[in-house]
MDAnalysis code that builds the backbone (N, CA, C; Angstrom):
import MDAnalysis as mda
import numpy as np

u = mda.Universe.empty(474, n_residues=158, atom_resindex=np.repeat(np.arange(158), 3), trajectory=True)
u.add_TopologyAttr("name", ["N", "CA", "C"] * 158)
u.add_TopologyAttr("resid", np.arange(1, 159))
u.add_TopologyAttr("resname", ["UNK", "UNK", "UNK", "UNK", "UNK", "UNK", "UNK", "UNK", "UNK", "UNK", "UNK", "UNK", "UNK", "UNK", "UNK", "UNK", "UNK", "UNK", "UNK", "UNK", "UNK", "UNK", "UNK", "UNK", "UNK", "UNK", "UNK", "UNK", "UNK", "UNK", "UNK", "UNK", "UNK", "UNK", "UNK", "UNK", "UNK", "UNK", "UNK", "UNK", "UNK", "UNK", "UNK", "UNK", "UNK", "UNK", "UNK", "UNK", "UNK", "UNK", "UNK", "UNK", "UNK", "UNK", "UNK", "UNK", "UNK", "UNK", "UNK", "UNK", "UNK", "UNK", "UNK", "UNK", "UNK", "UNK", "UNK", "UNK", "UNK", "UNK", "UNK", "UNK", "UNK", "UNK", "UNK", "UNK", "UNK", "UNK", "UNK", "UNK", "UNK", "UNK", "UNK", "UNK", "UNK", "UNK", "UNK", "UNK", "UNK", "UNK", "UNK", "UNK", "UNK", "UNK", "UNK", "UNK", "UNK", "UNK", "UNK", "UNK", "UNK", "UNK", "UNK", "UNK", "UNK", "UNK", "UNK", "UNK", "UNK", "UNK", "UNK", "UNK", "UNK", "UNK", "UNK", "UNK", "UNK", "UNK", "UNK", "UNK", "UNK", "UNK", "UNK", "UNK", "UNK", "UNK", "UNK", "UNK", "UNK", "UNK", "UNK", "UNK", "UNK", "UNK", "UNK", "UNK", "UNK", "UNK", "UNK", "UNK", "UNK", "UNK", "UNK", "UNK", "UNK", "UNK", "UNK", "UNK", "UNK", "UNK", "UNK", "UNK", "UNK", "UNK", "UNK", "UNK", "UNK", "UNK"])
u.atoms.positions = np.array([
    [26.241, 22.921, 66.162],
    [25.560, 22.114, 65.184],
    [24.103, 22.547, 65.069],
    [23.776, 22.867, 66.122],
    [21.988, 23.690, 66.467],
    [22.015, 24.702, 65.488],
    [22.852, 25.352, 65.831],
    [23.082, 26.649, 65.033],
    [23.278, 26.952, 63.737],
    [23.752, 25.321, 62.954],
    [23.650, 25.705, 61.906],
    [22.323, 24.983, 60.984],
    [21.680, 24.208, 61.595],
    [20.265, 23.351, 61.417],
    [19.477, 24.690, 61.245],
    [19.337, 25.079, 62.420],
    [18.539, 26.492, 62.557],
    [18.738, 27.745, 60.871],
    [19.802, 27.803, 60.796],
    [20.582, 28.930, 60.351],
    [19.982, 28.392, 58.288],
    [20.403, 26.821, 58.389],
    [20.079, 26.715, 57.486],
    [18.263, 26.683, 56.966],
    [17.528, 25.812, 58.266],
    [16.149, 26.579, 58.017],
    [15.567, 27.583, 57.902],
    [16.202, 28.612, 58.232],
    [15.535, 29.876, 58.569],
    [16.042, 30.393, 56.423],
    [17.234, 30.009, 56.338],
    [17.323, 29.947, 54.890],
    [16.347, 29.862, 54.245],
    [16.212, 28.273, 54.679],
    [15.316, 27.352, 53.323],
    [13.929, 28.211, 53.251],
    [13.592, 28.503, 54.423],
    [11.949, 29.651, 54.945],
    [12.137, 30.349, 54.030],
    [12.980, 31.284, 53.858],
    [13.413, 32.551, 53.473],
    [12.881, 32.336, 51.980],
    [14.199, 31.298, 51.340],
    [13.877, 30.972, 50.257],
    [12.474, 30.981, 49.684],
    [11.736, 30.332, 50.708],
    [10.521, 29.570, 50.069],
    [9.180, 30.884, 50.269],
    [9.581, 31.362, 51.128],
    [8.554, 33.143, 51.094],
    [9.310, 34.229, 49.970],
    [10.499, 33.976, 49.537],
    [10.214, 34.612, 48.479],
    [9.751, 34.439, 47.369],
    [10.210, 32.916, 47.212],
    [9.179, 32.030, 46.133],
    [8.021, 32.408, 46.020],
    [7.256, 32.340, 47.025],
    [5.772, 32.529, 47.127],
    [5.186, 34.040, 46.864],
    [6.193, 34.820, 47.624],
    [5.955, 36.126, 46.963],
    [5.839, 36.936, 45.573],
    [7.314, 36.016, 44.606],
    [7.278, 35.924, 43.067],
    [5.660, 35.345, 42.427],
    [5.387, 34.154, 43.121],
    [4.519, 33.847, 42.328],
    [3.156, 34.471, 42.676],
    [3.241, 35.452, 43.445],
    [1.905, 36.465, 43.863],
    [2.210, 37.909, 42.837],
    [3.654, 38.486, 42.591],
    [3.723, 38.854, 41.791],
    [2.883, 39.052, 40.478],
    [2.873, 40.814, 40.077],
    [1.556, 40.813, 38.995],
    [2.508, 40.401, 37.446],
    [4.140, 41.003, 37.760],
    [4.599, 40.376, 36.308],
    [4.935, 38.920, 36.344],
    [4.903, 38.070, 37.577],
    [5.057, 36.691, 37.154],
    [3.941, 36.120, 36.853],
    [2.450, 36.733, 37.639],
    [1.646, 36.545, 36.889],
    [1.134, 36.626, 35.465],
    [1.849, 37.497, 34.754],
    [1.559, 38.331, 33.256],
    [2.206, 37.273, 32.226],
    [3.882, 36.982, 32.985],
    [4.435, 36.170, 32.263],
    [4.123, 34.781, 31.869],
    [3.298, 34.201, 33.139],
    [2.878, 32.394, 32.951],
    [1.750, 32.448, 32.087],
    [0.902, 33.725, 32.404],
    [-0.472, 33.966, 31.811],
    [-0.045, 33.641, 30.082],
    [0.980, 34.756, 29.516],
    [1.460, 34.973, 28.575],
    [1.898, 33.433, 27.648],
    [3.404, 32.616, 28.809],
    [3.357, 31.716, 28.507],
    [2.109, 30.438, 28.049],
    [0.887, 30.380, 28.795],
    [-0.016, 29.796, 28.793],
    [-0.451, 29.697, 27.501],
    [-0.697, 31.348, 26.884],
    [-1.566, 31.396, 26.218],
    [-0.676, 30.685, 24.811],
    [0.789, 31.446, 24.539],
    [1.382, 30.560, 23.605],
    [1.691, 29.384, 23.442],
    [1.683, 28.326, 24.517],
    [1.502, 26.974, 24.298],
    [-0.407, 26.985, 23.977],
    [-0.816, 27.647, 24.384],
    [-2.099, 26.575, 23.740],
    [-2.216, 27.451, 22.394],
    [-2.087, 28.367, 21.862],
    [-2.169, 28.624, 20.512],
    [-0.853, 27.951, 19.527],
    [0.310, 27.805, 20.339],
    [1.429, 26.704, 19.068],
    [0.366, 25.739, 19.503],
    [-0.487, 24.694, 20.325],
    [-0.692, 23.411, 20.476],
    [-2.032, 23.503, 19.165],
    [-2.820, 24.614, 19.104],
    [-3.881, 25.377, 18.344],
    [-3.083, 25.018, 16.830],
    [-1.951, 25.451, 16.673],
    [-1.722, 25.869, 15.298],
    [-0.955, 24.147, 14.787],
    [-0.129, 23.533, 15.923],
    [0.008, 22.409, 15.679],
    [-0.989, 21.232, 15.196],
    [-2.264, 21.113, 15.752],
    [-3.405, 20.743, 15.419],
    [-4.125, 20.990, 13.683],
    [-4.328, 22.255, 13.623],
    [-4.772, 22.493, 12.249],
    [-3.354, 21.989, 11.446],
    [-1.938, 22.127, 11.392],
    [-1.321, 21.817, 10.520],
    [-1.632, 20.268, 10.338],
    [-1.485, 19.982, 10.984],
    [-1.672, 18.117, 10.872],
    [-3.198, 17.695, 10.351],
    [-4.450, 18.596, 10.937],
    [-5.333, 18.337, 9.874],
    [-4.841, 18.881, 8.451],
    [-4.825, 19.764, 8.145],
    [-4.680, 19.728, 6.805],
    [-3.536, 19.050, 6.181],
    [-2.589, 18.353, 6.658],
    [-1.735, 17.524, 6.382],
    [-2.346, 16.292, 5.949],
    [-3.172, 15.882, 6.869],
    [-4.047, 14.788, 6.581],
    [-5.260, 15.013, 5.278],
    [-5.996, 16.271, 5.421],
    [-6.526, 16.322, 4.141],
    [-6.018, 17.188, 2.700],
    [-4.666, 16.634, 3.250],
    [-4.067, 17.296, 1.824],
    [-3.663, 15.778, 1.610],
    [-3.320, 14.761, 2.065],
    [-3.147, 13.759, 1.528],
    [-4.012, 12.975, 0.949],
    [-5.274, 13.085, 1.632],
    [-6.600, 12.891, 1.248],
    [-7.261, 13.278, -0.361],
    [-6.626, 14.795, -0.426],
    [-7.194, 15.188, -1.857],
    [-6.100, 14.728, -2.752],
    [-4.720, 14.622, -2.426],
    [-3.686, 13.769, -3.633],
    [-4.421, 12.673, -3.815],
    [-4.945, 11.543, -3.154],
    [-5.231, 10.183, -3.422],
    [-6.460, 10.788, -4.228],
    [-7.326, 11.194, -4.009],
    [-8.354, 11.221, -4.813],
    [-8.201, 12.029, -5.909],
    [-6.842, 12.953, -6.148],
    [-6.814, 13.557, -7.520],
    [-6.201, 11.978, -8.277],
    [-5.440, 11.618, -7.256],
    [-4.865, 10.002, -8.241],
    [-5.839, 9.113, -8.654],
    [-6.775, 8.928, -7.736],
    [-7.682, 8.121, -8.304],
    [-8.889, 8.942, -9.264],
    [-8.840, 10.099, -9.495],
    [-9.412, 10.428, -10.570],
    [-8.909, 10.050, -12.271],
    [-7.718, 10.548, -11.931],
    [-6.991, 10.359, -12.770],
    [-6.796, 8.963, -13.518],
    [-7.098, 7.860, -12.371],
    [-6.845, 6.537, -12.961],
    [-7.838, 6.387, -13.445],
    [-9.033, 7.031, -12.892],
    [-10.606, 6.797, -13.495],
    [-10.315, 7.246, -15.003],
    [-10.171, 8.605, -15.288],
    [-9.969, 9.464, -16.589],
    [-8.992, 8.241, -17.540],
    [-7.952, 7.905, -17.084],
    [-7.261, 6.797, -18.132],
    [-8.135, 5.504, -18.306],
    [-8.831, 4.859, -17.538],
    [-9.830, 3.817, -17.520],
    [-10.748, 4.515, -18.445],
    [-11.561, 5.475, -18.392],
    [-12.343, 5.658, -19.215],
    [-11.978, 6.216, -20.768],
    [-10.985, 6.601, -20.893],
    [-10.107, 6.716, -22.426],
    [-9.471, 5.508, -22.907],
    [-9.285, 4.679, -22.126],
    [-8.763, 3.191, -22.555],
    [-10.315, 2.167, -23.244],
    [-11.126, 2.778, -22.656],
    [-13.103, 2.247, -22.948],
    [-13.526, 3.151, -24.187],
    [-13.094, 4.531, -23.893],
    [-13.268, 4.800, -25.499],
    [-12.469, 4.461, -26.306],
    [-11.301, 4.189, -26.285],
    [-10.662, 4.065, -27.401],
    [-11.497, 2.354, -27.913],
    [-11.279, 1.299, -26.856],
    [-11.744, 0.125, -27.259],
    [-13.063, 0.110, -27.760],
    [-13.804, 0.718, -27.535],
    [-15.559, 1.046, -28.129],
    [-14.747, 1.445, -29.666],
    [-14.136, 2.619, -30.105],
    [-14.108, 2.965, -31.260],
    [-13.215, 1.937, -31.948],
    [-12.581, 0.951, -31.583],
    [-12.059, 0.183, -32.488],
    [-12.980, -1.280, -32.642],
    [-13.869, -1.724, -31.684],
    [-15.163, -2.511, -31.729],
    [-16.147, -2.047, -33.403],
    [-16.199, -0.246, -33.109],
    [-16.895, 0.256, -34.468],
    [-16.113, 0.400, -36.088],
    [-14.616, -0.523, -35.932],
    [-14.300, -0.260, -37.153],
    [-14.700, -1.934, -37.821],
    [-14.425, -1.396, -39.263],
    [-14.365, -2.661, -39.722],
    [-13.738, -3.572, -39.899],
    [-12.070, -3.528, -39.483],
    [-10.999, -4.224, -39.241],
    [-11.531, -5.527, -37.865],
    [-12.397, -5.060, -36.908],
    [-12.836, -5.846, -36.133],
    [-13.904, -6.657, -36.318],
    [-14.606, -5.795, -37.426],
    [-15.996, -6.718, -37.388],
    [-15.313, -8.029, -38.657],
    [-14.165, -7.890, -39.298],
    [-13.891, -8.712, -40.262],
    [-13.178, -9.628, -39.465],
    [-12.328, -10.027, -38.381],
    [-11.658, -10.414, -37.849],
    [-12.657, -11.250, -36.455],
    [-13.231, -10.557, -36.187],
    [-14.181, -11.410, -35.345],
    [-15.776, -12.123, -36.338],
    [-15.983, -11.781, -37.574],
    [-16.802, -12.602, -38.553],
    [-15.898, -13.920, -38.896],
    [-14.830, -13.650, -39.093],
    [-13.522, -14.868, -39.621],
    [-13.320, -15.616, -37.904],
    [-13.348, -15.511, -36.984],
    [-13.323, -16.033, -35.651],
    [-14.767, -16.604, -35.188],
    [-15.724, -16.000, -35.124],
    [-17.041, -16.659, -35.074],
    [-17.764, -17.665, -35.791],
    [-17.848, -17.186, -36.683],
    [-18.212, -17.713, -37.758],
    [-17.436, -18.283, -38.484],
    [-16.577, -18.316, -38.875],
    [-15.837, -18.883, -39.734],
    [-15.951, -18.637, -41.185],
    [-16.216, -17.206, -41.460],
    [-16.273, -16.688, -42.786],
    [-14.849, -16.252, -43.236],
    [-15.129, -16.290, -44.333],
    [-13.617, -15.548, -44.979],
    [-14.024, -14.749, -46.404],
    [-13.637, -13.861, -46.505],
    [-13.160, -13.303, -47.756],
    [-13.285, -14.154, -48.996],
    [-14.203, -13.118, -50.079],
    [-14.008, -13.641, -51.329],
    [-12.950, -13.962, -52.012],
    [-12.549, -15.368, -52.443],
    [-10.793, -15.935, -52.836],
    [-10.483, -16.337, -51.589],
    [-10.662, -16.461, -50.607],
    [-9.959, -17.266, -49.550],
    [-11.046, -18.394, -49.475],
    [-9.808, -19.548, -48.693],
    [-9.958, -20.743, -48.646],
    [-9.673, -20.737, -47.093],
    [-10.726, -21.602, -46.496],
    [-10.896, -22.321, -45.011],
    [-10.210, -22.956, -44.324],
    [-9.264, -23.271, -43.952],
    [-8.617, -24.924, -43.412],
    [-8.828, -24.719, -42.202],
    [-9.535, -25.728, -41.449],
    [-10.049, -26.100, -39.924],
    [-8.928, -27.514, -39.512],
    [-8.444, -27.053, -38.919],
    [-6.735, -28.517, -38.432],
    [-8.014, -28.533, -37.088],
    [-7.928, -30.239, -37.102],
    [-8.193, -30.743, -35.761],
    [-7.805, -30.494, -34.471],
    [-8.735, -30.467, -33.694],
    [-7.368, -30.320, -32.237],
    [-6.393, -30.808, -31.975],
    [-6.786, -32.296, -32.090],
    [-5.949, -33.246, -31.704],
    [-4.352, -33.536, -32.498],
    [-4.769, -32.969, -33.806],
    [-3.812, -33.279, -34.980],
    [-3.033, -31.703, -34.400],
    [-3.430, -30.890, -34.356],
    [-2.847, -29.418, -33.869],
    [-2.036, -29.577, -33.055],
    [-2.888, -30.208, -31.466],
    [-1.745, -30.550, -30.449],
    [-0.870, -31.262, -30.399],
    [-0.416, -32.231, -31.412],
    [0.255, -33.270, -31.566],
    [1.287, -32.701, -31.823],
    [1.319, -31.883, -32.717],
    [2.660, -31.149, -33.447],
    [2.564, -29.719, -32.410],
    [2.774, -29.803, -31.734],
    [2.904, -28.733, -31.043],
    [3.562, -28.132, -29.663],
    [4.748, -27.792, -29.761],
    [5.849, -27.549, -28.696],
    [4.832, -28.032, -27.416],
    [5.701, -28.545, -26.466],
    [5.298, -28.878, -24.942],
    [5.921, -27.683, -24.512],
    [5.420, -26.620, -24.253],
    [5.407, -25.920, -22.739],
    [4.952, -25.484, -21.505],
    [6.552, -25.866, -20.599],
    [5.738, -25.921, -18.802],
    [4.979, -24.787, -18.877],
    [4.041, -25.524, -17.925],
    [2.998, -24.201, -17.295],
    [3.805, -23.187, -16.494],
    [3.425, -22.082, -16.380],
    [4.141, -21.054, -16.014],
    [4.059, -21.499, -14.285],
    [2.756, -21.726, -13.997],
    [2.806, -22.204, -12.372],
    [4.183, -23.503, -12.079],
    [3.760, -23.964, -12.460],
    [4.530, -24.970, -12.627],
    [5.992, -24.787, -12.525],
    [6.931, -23.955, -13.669],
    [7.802, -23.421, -13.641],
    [8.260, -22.874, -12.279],
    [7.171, -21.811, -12.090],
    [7.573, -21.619, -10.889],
    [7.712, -21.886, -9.810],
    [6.757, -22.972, -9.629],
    [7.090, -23.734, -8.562],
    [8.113, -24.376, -8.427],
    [8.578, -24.849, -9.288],
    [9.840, -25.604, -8.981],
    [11.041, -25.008, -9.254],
    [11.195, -23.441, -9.547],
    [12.173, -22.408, -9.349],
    [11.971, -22.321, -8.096],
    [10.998, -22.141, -7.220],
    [10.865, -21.898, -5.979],
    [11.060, -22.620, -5.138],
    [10.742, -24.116, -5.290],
    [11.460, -25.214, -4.663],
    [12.938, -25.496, -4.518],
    [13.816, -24.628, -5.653],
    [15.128, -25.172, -5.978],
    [15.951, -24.358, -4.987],
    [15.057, -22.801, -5.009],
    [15.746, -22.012, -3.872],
    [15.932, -22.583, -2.693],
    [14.837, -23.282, -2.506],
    [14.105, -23.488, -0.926],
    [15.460, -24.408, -0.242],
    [16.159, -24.514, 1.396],
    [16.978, -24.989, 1.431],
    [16.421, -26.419, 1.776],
    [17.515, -27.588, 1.592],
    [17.316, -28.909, 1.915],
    [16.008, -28.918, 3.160],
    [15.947, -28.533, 4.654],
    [15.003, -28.646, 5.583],
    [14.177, -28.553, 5.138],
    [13.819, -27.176, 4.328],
    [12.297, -26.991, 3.897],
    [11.805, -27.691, 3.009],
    [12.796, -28.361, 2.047],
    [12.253, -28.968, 1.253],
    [11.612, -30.627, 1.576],
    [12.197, -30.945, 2.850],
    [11.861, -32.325, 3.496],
    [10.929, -32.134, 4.464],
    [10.690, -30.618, 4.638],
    [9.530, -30.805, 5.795],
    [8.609, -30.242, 4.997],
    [8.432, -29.721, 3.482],
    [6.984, -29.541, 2.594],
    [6.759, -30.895, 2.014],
    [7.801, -32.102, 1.901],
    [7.283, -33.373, 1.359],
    [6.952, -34.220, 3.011],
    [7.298, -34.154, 4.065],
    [6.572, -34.737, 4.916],
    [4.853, -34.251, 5.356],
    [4.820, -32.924, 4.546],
    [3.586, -32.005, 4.969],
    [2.767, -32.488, 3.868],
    [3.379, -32.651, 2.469],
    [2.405, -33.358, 1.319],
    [1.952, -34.677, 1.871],
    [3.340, -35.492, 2.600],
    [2.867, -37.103, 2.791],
    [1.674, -36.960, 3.791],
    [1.615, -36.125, 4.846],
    [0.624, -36.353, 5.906],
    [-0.871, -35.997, 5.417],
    [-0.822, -34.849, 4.711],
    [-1.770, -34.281, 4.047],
    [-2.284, -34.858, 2.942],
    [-1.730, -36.299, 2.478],
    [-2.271, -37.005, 1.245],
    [-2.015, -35.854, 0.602],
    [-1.379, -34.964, -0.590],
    [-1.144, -34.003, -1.466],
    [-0.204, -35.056, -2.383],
    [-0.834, -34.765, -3.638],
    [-0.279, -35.631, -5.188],
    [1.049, -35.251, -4.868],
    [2.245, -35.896, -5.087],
    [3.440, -35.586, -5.298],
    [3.859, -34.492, -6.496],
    [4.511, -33.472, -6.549],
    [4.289, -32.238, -7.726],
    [5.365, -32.880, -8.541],
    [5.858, -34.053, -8.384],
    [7.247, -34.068, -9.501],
    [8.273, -34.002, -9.171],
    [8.825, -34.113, -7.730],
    [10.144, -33.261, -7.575],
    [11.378, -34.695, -7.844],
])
């Protein structure tokens, strides 16, 4: 049993001085050197790709937001040149003022007489709120009216 404790250390020794000898070696030296250098130049080239990844995304957003600028500012000229026609200045003289055209006649309807005759429609908030309430299931809908009651909040109608 000595003999083979022994037999197998003198192995493992063996092993481990030639190990040591490889890595004194001038081509295992050449090779890690070698290896070395290509991880840090892929880690080198990995780096710049991702910057310019980043400022290539950088110059899309700002060609986009040029671009939205360029339509904003053609949407301002166009509205400036229709401010300078006379289709506007006649249409906002008849709105301001209350001029009209030679042969036309004025009629000013009251508010009140206006709104009287005049379809009731829900407010769009409104509407939606109570599309949104209808989704909402039974719980929620008894624990947003216990949250109105505590909170003093006007009852919305439901």
């Amino acid at each position: 049993m000595n003999e083979k404790i022994k037999t197998y250390q003198q192995r493992a020794r063996q092993v481990f001085i030639d190990y040591y000898e490889r890595l004194h070696d001038i081509h295992t030296l050449g090779v890690t050197i070698f290896v070395l250098l290509l991880v840090l130049l892929s880690w080198s080239g990995v780096k710049t790709i991702d910057t310019n990844y980043g400022l290539q995304k950088q110059i899309t957003q700002l060609q986009q937001q040029n671009q939205l600028q360029q339509l904003s500012n053609a949407n301002l000229r166009l509205q400036n040149e229709y401010y300078d026609t006379d289709g506007y200045l006649d249409i906002s003289a008849r709105q301001i003022f209350g001029l009209a055209a030679p042969g036309e006649t004025v009629l000013t309807v009251p508010e009140n007489v206006a709104l009287a005759h005049a379809a009731n429609i829900p407010d769009a908030v409104q509407a939606q709120t109570a599309q949104t309430k209808a989704k909402q299931p039974a719980y929620q809908r008894h624990f947003q009216a216990w949250m109105d009651f505590f909170l003093h909040r006007q009852n919305t109608g439901d």
